[in-house]
N, C-alpha and C positions, 0 to 999 in steps of 0.2 A: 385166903385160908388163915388157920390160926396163927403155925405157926410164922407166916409172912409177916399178921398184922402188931404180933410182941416187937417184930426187928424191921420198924420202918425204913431206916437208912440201910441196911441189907436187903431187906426184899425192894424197894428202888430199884436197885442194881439186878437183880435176880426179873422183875419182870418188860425191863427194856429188853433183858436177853431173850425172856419168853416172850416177847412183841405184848407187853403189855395183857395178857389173858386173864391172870388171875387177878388183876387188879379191878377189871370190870365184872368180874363175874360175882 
């Protein structure tokens, strides 16, 4: 998502918690 891709080193952390989802999708 957008806002994930502005805060890479936050979202990192944010999709180990979601088991990775939004990162592949």
């Amino acid at each position: 998502m957008v806002k994930f891709e502005f805060d890479e080193n936050k979202s990192r952390s944010n999709f180990e918690k979601h088991g990775i989802d939004f990162y592949t999708a």
